[in-house]
N, C-alpha and C positions, 0 to 999 in steps of 0.2 A: 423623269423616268424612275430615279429612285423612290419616290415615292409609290411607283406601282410592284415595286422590289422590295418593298418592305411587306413578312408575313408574319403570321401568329405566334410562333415558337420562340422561344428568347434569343436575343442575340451575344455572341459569344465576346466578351470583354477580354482584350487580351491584358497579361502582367508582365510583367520584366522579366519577373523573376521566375516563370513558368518556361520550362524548355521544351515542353509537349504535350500535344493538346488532341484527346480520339475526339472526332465531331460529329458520329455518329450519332448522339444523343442533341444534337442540335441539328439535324438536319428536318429535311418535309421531302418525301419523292411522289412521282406522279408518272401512272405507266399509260404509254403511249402504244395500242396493240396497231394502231392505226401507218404507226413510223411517219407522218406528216404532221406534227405539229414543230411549229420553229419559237421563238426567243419570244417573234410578235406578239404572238394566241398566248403563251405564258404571262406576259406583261398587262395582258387584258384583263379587268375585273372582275369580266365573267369569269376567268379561270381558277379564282382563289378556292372556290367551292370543289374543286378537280385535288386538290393537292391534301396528302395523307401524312398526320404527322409520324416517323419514324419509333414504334416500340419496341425494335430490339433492342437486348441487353449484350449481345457480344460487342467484340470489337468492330464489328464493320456490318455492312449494307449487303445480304445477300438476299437473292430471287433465284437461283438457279438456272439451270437453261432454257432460256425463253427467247421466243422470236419479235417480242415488245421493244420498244425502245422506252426506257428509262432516264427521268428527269429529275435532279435531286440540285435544294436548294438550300442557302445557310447565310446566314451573316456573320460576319467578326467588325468588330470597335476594337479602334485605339483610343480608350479613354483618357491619353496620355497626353501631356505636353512635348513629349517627344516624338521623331520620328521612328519606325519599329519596319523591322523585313524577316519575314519569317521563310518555310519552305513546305507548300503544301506536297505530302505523298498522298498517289493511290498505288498502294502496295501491291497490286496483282498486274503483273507484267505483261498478260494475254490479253487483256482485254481488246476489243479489235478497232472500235473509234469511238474519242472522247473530244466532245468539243468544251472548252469551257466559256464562259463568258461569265466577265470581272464588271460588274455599276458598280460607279462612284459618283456620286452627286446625282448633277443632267449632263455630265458625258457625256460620249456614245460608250456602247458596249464595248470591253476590249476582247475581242477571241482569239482563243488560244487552240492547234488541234493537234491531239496527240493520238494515241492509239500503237498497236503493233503491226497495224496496216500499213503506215507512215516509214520511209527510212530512219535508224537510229539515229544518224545525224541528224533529223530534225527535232530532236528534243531540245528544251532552253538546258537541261542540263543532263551532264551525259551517266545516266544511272539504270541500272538494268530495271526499275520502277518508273512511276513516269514521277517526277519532280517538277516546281512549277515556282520559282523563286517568287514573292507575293510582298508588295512596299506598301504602309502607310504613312501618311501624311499625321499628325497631330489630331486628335479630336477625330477621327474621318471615320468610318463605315464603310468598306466595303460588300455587295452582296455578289455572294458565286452562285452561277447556275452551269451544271453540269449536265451536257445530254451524251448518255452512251449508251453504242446498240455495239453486239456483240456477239460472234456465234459460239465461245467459249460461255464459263458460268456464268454469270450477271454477278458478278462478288465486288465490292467497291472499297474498303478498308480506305479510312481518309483519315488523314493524320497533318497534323500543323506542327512545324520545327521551329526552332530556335540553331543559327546554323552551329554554336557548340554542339547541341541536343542531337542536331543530326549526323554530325560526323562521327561522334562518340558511338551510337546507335548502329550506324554504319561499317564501323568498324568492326565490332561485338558480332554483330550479321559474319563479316569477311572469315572472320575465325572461325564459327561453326562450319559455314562452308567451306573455309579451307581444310578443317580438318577430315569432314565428310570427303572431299575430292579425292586429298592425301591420302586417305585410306585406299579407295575404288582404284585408283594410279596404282597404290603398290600393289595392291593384289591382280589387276592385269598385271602386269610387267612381271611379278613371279611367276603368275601361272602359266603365262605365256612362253618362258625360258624352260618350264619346266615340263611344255605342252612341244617345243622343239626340242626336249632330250630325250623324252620318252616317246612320243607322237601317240599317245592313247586320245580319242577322239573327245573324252569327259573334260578335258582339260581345255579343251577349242573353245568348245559348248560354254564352259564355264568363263571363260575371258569375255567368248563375246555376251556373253548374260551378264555380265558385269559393267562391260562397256557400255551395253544399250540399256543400264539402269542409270547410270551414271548421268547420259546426255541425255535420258529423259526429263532427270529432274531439271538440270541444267536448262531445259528448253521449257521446261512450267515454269520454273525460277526469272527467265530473261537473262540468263547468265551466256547460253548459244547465242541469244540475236544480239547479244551487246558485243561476243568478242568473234564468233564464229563465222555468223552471216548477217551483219548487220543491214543489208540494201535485200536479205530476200524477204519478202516480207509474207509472201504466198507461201513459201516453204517452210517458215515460223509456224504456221501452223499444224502444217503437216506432220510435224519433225514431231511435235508432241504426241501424233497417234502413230507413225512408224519405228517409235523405240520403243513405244509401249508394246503394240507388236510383235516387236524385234525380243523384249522380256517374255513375252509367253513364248515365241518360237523357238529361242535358246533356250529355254528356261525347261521346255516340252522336252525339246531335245535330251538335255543333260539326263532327266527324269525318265525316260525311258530307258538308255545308257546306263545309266549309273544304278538306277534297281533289277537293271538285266531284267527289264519287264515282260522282253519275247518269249524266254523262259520261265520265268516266277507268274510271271501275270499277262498273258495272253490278251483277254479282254482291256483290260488297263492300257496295252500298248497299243492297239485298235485306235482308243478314246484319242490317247496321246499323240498317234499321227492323224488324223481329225484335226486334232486343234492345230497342228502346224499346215495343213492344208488349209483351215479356214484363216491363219494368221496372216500367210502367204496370200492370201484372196483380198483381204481388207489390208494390205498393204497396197494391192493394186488400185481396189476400189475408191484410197485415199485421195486418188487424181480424180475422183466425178464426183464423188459426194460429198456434199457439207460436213463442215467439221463436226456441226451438233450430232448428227446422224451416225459417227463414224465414231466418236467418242462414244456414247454411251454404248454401240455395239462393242467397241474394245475392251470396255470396263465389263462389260457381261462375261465374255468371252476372258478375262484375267482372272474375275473369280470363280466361275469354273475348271479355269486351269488350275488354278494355287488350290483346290477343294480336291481334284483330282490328283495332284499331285501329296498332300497330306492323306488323303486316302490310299493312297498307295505306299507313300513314305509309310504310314501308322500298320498298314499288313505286314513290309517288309519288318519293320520292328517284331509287331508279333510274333513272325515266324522265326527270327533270332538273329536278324539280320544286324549286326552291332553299331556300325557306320548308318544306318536307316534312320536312328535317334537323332544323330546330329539333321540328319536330313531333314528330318519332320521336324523338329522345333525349329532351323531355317525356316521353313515354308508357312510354318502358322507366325513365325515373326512379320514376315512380310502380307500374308494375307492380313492380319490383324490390322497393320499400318496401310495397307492399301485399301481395306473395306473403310476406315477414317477416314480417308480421302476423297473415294467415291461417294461417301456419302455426304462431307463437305461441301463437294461440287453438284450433291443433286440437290443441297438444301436440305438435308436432312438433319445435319451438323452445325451448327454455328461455325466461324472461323477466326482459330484465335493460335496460339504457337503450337500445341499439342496435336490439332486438328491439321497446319498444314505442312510440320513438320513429321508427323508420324512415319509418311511412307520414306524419308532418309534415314526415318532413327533406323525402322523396320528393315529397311534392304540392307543399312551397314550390320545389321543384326547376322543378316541370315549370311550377306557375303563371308563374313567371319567363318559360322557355321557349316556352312558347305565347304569351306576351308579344311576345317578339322574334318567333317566327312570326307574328305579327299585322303588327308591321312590317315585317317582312322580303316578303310580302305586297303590303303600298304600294309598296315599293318597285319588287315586280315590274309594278305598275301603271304606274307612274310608264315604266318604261323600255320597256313595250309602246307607252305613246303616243310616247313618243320615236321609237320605231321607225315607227311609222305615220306621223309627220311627215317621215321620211327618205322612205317610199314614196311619199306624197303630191307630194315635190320630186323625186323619178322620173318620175311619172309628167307631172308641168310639161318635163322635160326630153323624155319621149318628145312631147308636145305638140307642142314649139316645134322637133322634126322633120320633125312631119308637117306644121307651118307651112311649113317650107321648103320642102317637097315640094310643095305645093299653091302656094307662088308661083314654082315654076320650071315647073310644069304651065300658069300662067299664061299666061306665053309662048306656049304652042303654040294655046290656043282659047280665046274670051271665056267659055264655055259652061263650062270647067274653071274658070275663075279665078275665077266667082260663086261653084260650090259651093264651091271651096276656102276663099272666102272664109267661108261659112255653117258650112261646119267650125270656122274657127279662131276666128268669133265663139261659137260653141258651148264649142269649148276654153276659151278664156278666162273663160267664162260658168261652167263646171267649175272651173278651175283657181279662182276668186275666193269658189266656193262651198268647194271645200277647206282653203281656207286661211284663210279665216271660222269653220270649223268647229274648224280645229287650235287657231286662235287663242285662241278661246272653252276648248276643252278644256286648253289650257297656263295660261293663267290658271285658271281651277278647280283643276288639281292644285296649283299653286303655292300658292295659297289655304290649301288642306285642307294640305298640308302644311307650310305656315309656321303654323297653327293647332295641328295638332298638335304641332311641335315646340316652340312655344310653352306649352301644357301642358305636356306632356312636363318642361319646364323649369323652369316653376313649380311642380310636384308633389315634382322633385328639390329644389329649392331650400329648398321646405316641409319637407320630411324632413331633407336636412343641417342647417336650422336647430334642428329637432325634439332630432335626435341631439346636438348641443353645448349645449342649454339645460337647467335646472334646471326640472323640473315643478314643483317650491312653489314657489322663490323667482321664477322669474324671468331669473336672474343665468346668468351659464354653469356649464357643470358639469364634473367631475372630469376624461371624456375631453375636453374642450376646454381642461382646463388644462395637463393633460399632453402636450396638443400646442404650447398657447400656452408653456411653460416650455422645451421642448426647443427649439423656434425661438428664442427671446430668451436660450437659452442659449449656443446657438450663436453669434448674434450679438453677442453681448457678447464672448465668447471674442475674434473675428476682428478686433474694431475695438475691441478692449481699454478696453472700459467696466462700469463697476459694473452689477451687476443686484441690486436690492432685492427681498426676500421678508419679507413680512409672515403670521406662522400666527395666526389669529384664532379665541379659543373663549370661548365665553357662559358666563360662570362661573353655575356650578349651574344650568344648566341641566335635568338630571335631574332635580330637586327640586323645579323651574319645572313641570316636564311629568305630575311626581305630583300635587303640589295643583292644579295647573288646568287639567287635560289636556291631548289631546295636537291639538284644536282649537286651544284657544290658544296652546299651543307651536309650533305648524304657523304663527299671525298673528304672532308672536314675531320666531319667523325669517327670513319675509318682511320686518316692520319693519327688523331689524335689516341684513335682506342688501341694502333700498333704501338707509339710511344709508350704509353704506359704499358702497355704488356712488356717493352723491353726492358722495365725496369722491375721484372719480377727474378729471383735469383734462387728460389727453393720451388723444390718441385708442388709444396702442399702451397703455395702464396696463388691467390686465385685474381684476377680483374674478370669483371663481368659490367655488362653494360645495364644499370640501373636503372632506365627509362629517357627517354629521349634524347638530351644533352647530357646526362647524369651519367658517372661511372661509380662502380665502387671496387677495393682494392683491399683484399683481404687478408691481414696478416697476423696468422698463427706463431705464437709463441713470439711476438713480439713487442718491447715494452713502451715508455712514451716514448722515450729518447730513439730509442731506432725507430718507432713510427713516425717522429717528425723527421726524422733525418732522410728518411724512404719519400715522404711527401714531398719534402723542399725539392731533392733531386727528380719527382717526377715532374714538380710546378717548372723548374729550370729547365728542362726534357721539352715540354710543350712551348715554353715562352721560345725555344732555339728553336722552332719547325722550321723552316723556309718553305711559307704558304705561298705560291705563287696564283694570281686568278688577273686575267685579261695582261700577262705580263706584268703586273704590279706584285711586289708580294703583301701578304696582308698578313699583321700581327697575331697571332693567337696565344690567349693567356685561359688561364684557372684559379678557381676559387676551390681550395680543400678544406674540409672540414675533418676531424682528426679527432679517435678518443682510443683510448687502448685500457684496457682494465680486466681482470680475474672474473669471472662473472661468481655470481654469490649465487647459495641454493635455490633462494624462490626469485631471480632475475629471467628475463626473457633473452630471447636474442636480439629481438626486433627494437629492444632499448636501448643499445649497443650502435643500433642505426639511427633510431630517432637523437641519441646524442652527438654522432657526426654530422648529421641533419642542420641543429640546432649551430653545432659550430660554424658550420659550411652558410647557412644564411648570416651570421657576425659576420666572417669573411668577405658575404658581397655587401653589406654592408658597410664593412671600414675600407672599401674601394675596388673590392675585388683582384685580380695576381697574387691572391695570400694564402699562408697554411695557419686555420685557427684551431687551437686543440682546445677541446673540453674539456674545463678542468673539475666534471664532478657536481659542481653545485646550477641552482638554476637560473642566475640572474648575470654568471659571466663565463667565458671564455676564457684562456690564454691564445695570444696571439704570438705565434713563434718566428713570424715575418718581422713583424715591428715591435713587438715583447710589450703589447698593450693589453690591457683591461676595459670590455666594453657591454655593455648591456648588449640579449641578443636580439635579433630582430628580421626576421625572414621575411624574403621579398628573391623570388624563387619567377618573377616572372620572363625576364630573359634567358 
């Protein structure tokens, strides 16, 4: 069989030392308008003249929305005398069914079936992509054949791991999207506190237009059917055309709301309830008709709205509207980043990170934006009463005019100088009522506006503190170190004092986290990161969690002799934990690495660490439980545990 599995294109050789691999450029596909051909008819001879070798240049395999099934094929060699396991992605999470089938030798075929039709628990690994763990033997060949039909884009992005390569990758991914989440989260949750303090209807509008941008993406992404509804599999897809919807109807909403379009723009507000009438219709229509059908109506129907909505936004600018700008550069962020997308998905675009993250970059754009148009808003609140208070004290001033007038009319007849007088008690009678009323409205706005600055401030504060802490331990984290070391480097530099750096690592830790996972290891940490934080005694002395098992422990204005003296008591601090696990207690010890020195003009800071670094691998070197301080030069240490002299020699794997 493998011999009818072998075709024209070259086959991909794997290396060792290769952690990722696009195969894009190695594949052949071949479109099936028929949707009946199987593995058989492929393996036939006759069908070799059927198969097209692959000429794109992006990253991946796109045909756009088509009702063909698609057959796409590739070889990989292990050239090796070793055995090799890699992990093949297809990076698009919608797709709707992918069977694969794995020849090796004369076999038989092994089939694998994936898809977002399938419950998530039946993937071989549980990933918002489909993942597909892949073993070779020494010398062996494998050939993939790939068939998938699909009512989403026809998009395939195929990628081969190495499982460092993928978790790293993996990773990197989790941060962009956590931080995209983290945004979309705080900004419901303020707008939504600040849409129950004041109950203005922009502020509704604005949550749920956030919210239903948010789980949009989350449901193109596979991020909804991996944590949300992983067993709905009919509703997977839905869910991608009723948030989308759910954006143009909120999004309609706010846009008419918010540029007062009943009065500014008559016709505009018409257009605007149209499209929530038609968004509300193709929400319905989502339960009868195909996905393909129902997506491209909603893409039409989004950029329409985001077109009308920028045309609207761009007249209110014109006419002077100040909060209008923010609005309009919101809406052309997100049409920009959503016309990328649409056009991605029709095939008009390649797809590659620009292409299918645009519409996140674009909506955290505009959410921002419409933010600031929100207050920008108040603002203009605030200065219309201002101005109504200046007219108010005009019109006191035309008043106590016509007060004059009426006591110089006094003069001439009794008869004038009663009414006159009935006038100016009336005036007064106005003026006391206006100035009651100013009164009352300047406190209010003072109010709501020291309220909301006051969130406002506390949401910031929560977040910067977010950003510089360590989510396990507690302790600060890397970016906070790297600001705390450059400040006290500096400092120290100017007013020529020692700055101590302590590199702190859990010896065998790795070893800790295979026998007793990575729960315990995670309580491990924590213990270990409270300890050393208790041995901090000035408010400027900082510990931060250095990456993984690594701490570091920063101390300003301190010289060798108290940085070893700090270190020993912190190694004695951890070596006395009483670690208890399965009622056994288990030992816990440290390797510190230790330099303290004035930093000179043209020194960095980060040399400062590379030389606690440098000490700290001696340390796991002459046994680990020690404090080694660097003494300066590059071929040794001082060891203040055992007072030796050793060549250094880093080995940082545990």
């Amino acid at each position: 069989m493998l011999c009818n599995s072998s075709f024209a294109i070259g086959t991909l050789p794997l290396s060792p030392n290769q952690g990722e691999y696009l195969l894009t450029p190695y594949t052949e596909y071949l479109e099936d308008p028929s949707n009946h051909l199987d593995l058989h008819d492929l393996l036939s001879p006759q069908s070799s003249q059927l198969w097209q070798s692959n000429t794109e240049s992006s990253e991946t395999i796109n045909f756009g929305y088509t009702s063909s099934t698609y057959w796409i094929r590739f070889n990989v060699t292990n050239p090796n005398n070793t055995h090799d396991e890699r992990y093949l992605e297809i990076a698009y999470a919608v797709l709707d069914h992918i069977n694969l089938y794995l020849l090796v030798d004369d076999a038989a075929p092994e089939k694998i079936a994936l898809g977002d039709k399938l419950p998530f628990h039946s993937r071989p690994l549980d990933h918002r992509n489909f993942i597909v763990p892949i073993k070779w033997q020494p010398n062996q060949t494998v050939s993939f054949y790939l068939q998938i039909k699909t009512s989403s884009s026809m998009q395939v992005p195929l990628t081969l791991w190495k499982t460092k390569s993928f978790i790293e990758g993996t990773q990197r991914e989790l941060l962009g999207l956590g931080i995209y989440y983290g945004t979309m989260f705080v900004m419901v949750l303020y707008n939504l506190f600040v849409f129950l303090s004041v109950r203005e209807s922009n502020y509704l509008y604005y949550v749920c237009f956030v919210a239903s941008s948010a789980l949009f993406l989350a449901s193109l992404n596979g991020i909804s059917f991996q944590y949300l509804w992983p067993n709905a599999t009919s509703w997977n897809d839905q869910a991608i055309i009723v948030f989308l919807l759910g954006i143009l109807l909120f999004g309609s909403l706010f846009t008419r709301d918010f540029l007062q379009l009943k009065v500014t723009k008559p016709h505009l507000e018409k257009f605007t309830n149209l499209l929530c009438i038609l968004a509300l219709a193709c929400i319905i229509l989502t339960a009868f008709l195909p996905y393909s059908t129902m997506i491209i109506i909603s893409i039409a129907l989004s950029i329409a709205a985001i077109c009308a909505a920028i045309a609207a936004g761009t007249m209110r600018w014109a006419e002077g509207d100040s909060s209008a700008k923010y609005y309009t550069v919101a809406w052309f962020s997100l049409m920009i980043g959503g016309i990328i997308l649409a056009f991605n998905k029709l095939n008009l675009l390649p797809r590659n990170f620009i292409t299918e993250n645009a519409t996140q970059i674009g909506s955290a754009l505009e959410v921002i934006l419409l933010s600031f148009a929100l207050a920008d808003r108040l603002n203009v609140e605030k200065k219309k009463r201002f101005e109504a208070q200046a007219n108010s004290l005009e019109l006191e001033k035309v008043a106590r005019v016509a007060q004059s007038e009426a006591l110089t009319q006094e003069r001439n007849a009794r008869q004038a100088q009663d009414k006159a007088l009935e006038h100016e008690r009336e005036a007064r009678e106005a003026q006391a009522s206006a100035l009651g009323i100013q009164r009352r409205a300047n406190e209010t706005l003072e109010r709501r506006v020291k309220e909301r600055t006051n969130e406002l401030e506390q949401v910031n504060k929560k977040l910067e503190n977010l950003s510089l802490t360590d989510g396990l331990t507690g302790i600060r984290n890397r970016r906070y170190l790297n600001k705390a070391l450059s400040s006290e480097f500096s400092r120290a530099h100017r007013e020529k004092e020692p700055l101590g750096v302590l590199l702190i690592d859990i010896d065998h830790f790795k070893n800790f986290n295979d026998e007793y996972g990575h729960l315990i290891g995670d309580d491990c940490l924590r213990q270990v990161a409270s300890t050393i934080r208790q041995q901090t005694h000035r408010d400027n002395d900082v510990v931060a969690r250095y990456g993984g098992e690594e701490f570091c422990f920063l101390l300003p204005n301190t010289d060798r002799e108290g940085s070893l003296h700090i270190a020993e008591q912190v190694r004695k601090s951890v070596e006395s934990i009483y670690f208890v696990v399965d009622d056994k207690p288990v030992c816990i010890t440290i390797s510190i690495g230790v330099v303290s020195m004035t930093p000179l003009a043209d020194a960095e800071p980060e040399g400062l660490l590379e030389m606690a670094d440098t000490a700290l691998y001696k340390a796991k070197d002459n046994g680990r439980n020690q404090v080694i301080y660097f003494d300066g030069t590059e071929d040794t240490v001082d060891d203040s545990t055992n007072d030796e002299t050793n060549d250094v020699k880093a080995d940082k794997n545990d």
